[in-house]
C-alpha positions as CSV (number, residue, x, y, z in Angstrom):
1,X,98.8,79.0,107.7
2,X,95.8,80.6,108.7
3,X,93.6,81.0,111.5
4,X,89.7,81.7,113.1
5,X,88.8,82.3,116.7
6,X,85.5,83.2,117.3
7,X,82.9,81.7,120.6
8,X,81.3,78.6,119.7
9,X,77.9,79.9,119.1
10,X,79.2,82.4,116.5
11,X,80.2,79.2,114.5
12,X,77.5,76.4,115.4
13,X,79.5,73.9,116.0
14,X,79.1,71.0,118.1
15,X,80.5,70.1,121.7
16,X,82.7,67.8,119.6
17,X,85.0,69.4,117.1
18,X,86.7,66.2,116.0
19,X,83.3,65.3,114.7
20,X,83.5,67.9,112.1
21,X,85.1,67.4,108.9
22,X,87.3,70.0,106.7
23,X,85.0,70.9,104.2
24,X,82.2,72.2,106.7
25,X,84.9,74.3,108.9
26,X,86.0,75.8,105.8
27,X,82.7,76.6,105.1
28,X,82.7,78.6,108.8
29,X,85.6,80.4,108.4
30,X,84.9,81.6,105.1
31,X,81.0,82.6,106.0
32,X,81.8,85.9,108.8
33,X,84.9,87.0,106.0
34,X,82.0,87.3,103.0
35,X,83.0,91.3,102.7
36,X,86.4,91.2,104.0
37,X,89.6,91.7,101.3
38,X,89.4,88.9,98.7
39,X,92.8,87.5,99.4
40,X,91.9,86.7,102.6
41,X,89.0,84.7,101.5
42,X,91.1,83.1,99.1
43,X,93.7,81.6,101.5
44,X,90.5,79.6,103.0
45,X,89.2,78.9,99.7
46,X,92.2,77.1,98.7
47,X,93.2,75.4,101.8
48,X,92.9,71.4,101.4
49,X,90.1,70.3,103.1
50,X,92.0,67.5,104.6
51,X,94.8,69.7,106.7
52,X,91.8,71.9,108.3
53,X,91.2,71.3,111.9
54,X,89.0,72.9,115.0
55,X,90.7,72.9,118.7
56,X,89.2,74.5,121.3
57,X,90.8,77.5,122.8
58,X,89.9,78.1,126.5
59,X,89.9,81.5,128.1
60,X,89.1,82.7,131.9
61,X,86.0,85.2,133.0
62,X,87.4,88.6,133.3
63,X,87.7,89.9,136.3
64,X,87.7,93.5,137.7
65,X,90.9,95.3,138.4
66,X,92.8,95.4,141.6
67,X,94.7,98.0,143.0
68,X,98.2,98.1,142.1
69,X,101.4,98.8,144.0
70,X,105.2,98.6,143.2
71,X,106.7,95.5,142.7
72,X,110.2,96.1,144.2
73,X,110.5,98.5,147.0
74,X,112.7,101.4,147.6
């Protein structure tokens, strides 16, 4: 099993992920890992078109630090 997380617009996908089929997400994946370690290219390259999938991952905005404190008291 593998995996690629990247933000949408590194990828150029659409809104719609279910619209896109195996063999163009394979094609993704494999384009940012061009000059990475061959074996990890080749675990894309092989992967059956038909058992790739996109899901979107959400995340929050970062926020800035608070100040901390104890969490049990003495």
């Amino acid at each position: 099993m593998w995996g690629f997380s990247a933000r949408r617009e590194k990828f150029g996908l659409p809104e719609n992920l279910e619209a896109v089929d195996g063999e163009q997400l394979k094609e993704v994946a494999a384009g940012p890992m061009l000059d990475w370690h061959p074996s990890l290219g080749n675990l894309v390259h092989r992967a059956e078109c038909s058992k790739i999938t996109a899901f979107p991952v959400k995340t929050s905005v970062p926020i800035f630090p608070w100040k901390t404190r104890n969490v049990t008291s003495r």
